[in-house]
Residue frames as qw, qx, qy, qz and C-alpha x, y, z in Angstrom:
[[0.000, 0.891, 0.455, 0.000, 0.00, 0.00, 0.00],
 [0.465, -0.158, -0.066, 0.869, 1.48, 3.16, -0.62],
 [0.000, -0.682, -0.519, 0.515, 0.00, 6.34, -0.15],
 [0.383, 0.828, 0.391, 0.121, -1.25, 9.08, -2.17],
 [0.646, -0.115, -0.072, 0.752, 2.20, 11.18, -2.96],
 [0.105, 0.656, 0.266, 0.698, 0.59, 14.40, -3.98],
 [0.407, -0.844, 0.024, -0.347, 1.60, 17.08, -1.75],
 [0.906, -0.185, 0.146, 0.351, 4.70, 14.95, -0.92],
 [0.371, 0.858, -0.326, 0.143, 8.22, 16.90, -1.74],
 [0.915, 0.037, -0.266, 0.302, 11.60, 16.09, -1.46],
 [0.125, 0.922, -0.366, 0.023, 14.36, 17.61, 0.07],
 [0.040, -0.629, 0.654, 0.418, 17.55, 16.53, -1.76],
 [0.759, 0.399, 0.130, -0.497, 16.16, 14.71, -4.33],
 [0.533, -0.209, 0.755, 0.320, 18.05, 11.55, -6.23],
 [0.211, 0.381, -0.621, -0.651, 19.14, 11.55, -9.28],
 [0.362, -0.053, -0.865, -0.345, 17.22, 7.99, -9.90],
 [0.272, 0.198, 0.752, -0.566, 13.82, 7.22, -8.21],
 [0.261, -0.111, -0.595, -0.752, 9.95, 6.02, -9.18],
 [0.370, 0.086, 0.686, -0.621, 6.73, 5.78, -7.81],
 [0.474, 0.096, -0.647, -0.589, 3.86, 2.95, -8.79],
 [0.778, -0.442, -0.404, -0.193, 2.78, 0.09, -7.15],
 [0.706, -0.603, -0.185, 0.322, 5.83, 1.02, -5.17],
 [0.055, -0.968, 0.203, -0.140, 8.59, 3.56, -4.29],
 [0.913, -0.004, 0.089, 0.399, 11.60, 2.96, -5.47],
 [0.098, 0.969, -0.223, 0.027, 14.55, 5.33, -4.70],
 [0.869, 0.167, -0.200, 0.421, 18.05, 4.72, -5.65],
 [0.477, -0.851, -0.056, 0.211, 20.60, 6.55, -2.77],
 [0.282, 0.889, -0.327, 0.151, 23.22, 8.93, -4.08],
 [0.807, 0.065, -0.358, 0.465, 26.82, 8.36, -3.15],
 [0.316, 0.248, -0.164, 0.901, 28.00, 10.27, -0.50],
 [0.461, -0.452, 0.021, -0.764, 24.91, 11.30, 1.31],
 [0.364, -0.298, -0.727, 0.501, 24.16, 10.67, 5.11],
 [0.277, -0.655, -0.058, -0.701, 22.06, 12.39, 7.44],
 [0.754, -0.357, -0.415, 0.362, 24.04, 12.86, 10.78],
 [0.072, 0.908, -0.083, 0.405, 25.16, 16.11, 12.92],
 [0.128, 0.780, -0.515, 0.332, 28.60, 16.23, 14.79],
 [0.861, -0.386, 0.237, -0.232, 28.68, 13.52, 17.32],
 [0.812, -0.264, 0.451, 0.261, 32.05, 11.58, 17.60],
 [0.636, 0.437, 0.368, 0.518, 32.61, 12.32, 13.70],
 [0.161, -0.635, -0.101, 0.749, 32.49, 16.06, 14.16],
 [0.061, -0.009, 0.629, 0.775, 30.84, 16.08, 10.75],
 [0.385, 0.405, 0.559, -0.613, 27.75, 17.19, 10.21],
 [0.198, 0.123, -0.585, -0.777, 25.57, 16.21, 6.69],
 [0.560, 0.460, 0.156, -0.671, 22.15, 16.92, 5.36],
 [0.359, 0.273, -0.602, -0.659, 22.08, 15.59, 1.75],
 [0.095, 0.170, 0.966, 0.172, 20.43, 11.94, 2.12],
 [0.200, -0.066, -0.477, -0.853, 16.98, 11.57, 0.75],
 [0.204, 0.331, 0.635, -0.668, 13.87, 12.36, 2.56],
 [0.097, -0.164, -0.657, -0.730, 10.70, 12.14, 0.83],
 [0.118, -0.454, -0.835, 0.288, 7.44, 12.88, 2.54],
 [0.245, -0.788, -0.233, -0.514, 4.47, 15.73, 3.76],
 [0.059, 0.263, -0.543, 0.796, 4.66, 18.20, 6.39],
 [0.478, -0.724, -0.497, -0.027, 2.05, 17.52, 9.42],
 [0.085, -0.743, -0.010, -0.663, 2.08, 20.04, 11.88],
 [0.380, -0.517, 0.628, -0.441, 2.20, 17.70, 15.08],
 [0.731, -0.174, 0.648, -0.124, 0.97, 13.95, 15.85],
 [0.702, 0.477, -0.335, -0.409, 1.27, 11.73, 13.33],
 [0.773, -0.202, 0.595, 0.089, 2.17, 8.09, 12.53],
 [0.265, 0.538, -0.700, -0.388, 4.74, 7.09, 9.73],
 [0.757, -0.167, 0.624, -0.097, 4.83, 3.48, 8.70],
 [0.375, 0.692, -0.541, -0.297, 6.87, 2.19, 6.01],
 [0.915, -0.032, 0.385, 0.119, 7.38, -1.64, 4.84],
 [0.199, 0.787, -0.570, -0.130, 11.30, -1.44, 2.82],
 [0.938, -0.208, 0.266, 0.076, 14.28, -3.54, 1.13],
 [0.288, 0.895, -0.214, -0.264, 17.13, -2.90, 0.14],
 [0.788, 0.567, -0.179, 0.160, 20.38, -3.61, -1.63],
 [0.507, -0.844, 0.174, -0.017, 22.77, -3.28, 1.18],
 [0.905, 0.117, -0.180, 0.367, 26.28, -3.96, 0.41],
 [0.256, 0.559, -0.337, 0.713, 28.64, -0.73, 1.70],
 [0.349, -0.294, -0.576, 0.678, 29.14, 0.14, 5.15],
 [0.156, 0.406, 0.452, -0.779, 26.24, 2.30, 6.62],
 [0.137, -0.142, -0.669, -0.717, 24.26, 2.05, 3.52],
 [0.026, 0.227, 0.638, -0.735, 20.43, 2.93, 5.09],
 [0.184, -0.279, -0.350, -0.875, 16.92, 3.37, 4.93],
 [0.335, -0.173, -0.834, 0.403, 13.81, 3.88, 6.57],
 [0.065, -0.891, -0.394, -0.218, 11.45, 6.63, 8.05],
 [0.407, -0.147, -0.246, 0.867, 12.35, 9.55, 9.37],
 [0.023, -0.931, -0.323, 0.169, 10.51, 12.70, 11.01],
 [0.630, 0.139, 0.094, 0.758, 12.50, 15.68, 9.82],
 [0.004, -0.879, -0.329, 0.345, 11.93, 19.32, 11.36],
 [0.293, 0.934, -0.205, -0.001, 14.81, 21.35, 10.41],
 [0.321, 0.684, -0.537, 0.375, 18.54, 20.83, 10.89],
 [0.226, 0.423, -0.719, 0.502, 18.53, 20.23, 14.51],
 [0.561, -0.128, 0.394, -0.716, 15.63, 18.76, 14.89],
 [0.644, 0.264, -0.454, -0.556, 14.98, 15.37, 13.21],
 [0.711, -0.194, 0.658, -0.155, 14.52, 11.57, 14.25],
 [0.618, 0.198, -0.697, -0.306, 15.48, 8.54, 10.80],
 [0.594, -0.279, 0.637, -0.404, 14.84, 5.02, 11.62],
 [0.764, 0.459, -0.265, -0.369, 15.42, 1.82, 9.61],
 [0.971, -0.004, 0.062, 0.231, 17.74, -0.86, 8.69],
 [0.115, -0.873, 0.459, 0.119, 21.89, 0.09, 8.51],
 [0.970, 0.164, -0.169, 0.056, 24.31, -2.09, 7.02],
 [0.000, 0.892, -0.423, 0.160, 27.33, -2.31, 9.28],
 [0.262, -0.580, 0.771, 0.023, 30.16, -4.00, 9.97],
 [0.308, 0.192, -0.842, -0.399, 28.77, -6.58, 6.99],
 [0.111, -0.352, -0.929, -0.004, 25.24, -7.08, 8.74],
 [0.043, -0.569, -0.086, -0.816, 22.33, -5.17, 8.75],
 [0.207, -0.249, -0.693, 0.644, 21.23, -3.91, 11.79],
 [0.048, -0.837, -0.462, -0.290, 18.12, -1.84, 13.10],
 [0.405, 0.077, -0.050, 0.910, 18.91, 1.76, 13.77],
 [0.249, -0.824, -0.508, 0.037, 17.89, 4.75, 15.28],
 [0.411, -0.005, -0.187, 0.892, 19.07, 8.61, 15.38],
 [0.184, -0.857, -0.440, 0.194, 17.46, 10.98, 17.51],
 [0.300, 0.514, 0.180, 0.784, 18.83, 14.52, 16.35],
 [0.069, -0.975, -0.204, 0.059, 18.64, 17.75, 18.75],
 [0.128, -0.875, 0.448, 0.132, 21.62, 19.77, 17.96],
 [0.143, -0.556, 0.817, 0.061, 23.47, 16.62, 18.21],
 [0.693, 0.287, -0.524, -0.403, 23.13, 13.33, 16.95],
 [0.355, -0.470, 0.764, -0.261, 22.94, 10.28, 18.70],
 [0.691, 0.313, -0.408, -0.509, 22.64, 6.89, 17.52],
 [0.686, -0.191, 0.595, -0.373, 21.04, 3.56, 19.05],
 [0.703, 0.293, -0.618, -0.194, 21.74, 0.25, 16.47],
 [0.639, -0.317, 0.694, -0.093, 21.67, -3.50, 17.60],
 [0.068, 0.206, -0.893, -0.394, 21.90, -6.26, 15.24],
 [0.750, -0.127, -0.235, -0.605, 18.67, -7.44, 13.71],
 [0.625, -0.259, 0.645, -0.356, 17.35, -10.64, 15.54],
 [0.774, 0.272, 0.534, 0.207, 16.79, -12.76, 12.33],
 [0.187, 0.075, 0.641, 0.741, 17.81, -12.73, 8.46],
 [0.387, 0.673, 0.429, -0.461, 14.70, -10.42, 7.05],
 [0.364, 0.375, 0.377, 0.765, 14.24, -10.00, 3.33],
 [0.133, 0.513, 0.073, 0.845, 11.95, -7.02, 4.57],
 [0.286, -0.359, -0.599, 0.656, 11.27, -5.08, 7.67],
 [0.115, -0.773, -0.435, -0.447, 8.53, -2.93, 8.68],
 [0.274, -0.132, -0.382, 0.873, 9.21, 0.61, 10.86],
 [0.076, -0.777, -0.545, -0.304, 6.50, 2.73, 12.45],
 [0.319, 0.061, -0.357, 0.876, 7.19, 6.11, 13.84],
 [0.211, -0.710, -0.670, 0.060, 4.61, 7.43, 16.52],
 [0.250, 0.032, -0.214, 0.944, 4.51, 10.93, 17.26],
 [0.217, -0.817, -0.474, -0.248, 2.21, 12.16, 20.02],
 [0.412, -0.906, 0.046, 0.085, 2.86, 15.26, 22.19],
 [0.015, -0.890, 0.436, 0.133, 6.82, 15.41, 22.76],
 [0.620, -0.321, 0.714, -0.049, 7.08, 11.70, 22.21],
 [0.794, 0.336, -0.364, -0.354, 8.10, 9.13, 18.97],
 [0.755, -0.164, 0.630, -0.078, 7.76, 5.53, 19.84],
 [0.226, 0.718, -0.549, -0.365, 9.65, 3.57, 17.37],
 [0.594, -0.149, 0.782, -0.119, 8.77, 0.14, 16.68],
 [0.165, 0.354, -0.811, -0.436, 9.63, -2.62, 14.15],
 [0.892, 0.000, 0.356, -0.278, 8.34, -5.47, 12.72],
 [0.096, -0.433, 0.805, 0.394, 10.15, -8.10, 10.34],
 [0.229, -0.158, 0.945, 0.171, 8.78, -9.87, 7.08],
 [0.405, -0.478, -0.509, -0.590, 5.18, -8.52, 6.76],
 [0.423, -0.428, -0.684, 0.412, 4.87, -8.35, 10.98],
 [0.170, -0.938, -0.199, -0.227, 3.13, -5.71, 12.25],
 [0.269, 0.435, -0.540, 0.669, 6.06, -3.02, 13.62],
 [0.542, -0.707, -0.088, -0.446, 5.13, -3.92, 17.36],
 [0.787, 0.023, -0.228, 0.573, 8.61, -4.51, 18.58],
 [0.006, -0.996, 0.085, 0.041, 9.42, -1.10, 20.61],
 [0.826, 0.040, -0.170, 0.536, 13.07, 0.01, 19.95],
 [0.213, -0.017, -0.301, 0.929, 13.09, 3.35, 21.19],
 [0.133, -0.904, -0.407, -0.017, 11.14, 6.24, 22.76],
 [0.636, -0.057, -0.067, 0.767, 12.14, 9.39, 22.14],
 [0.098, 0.757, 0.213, -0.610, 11.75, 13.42, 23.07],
 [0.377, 0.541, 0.510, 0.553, 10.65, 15.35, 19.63],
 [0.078, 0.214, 0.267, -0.937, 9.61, 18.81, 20.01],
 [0.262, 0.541, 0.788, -0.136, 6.13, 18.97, 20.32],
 [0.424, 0.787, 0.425, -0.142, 4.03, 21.25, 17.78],
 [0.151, -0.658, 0.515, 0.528, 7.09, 21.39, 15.52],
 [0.801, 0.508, -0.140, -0.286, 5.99, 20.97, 11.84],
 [0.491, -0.370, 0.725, 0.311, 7.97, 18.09, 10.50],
 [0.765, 0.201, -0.420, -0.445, 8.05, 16.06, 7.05],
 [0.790, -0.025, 0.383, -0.478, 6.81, 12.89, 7.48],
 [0.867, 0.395, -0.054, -0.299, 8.16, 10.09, 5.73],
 [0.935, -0.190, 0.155, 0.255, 10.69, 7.79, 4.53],
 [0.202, 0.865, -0.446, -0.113, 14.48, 8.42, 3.50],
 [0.905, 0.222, 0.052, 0.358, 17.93, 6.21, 2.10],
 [0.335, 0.889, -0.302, 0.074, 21.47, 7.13, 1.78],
 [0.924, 0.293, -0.090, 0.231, 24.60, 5.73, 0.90],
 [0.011, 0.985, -0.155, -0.070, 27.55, 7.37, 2.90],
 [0.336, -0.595, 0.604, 0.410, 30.56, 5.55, 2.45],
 [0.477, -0.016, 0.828, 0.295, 29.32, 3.67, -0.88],
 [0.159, -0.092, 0.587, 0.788, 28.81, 4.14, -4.21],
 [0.606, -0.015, 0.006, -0.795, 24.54, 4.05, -3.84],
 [0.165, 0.182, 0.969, 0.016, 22.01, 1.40, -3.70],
 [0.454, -0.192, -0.600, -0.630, 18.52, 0.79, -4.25],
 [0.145, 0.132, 0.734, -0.650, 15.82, 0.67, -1.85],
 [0.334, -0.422, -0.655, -0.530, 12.03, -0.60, -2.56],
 [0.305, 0.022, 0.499, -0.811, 9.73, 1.19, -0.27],
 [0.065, 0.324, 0.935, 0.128, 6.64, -1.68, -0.24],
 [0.267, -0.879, -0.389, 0.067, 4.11, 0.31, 2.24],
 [0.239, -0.005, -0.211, 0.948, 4.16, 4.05, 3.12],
 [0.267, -0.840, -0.417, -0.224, 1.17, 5.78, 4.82],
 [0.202, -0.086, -0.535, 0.816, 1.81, 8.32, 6.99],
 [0.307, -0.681, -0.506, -0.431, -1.77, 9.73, 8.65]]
């Protein structure tokens, strides 16, 4: 199921992507979305695709992808401004993928464990009520009702909504977004 994109914008838009029975976006090279923490680098560029909501809202995204570089990524992600933003998804590190989490105020911080099984695909839902997004997976077509985090958001801080990919130490991949609603 994927949702009605109209009214949907990007911000840094890939060179290669389509939308049909599903959403398919191929992740630049070189894009990440992470702000100073331990790296003391801070970059914007990866690709976010979604609508602004104005306050609660629930993402939920079913994804797979082509992982083969280190930190290669996708997933949902709330995105206020700069220093305000929350991704969630799958990571491909140290040659397995893991689920991931980065909570963004100012600084970046970032929660990853190794997935619990082999998944060809994995479902993320991001809650956001009041100052709060509950984060919870699912694997294979499971409902996401695994929590893996709870985190502060600022509350009535427009955000887009939706899902995002990028490729920072490798050359790009491909990611099929199955499901995407956000309501």
């Amino acid at each position: 199921m994927i949702d009605d994109f109209s009214g949907w914008q990007w911000i840094n838009e890939p060179a290669k992507w389509s939308a049909g029975d599903d959403l398919r976006i191929t992740a630049d090279a070189r894009t990440d979305l992470w702000r100073v923490t331990h790296y003391g680098y801070s970059f914007g560029n990866a690709h976010m695709f979604g609508t602004t909501v104005p306050g609660d809202t629930r993402v939920t995204t079913t994804f797979r992808g082509d992982y083969t570089e280190q930190y290669d990524q996708a997933g949902a992600v709330l995105h206020a401004d700069e220093d305000n933003w929350i991704k969630a998804g799958v990571e491909f590190v140290d040659g397995a993928l893991h689920l991931s989490t980065v909570v963004t105020r100012g600084f970046s911080d970032w929660s990853v464990t190794a997935a619990p099984r082999p998944a060809e695909s994995v479902t993320f839902d991001l809650h956001r009520e009041g100052d709060t997004v509950m984060v919870r997976y699912g694997l294979d077509g499971d409902e996401p009702s695994t929590l893996l985090r709870l985190a502060y958001f600022p509350p009535g801080l427009p955000a887009l909504a939706g899902v995002m990919c990028a490729a920072p130490a490798g050359s790009g991949f491909e990611t099929r977004f199955i499901r995407v609603t956000v309501v």
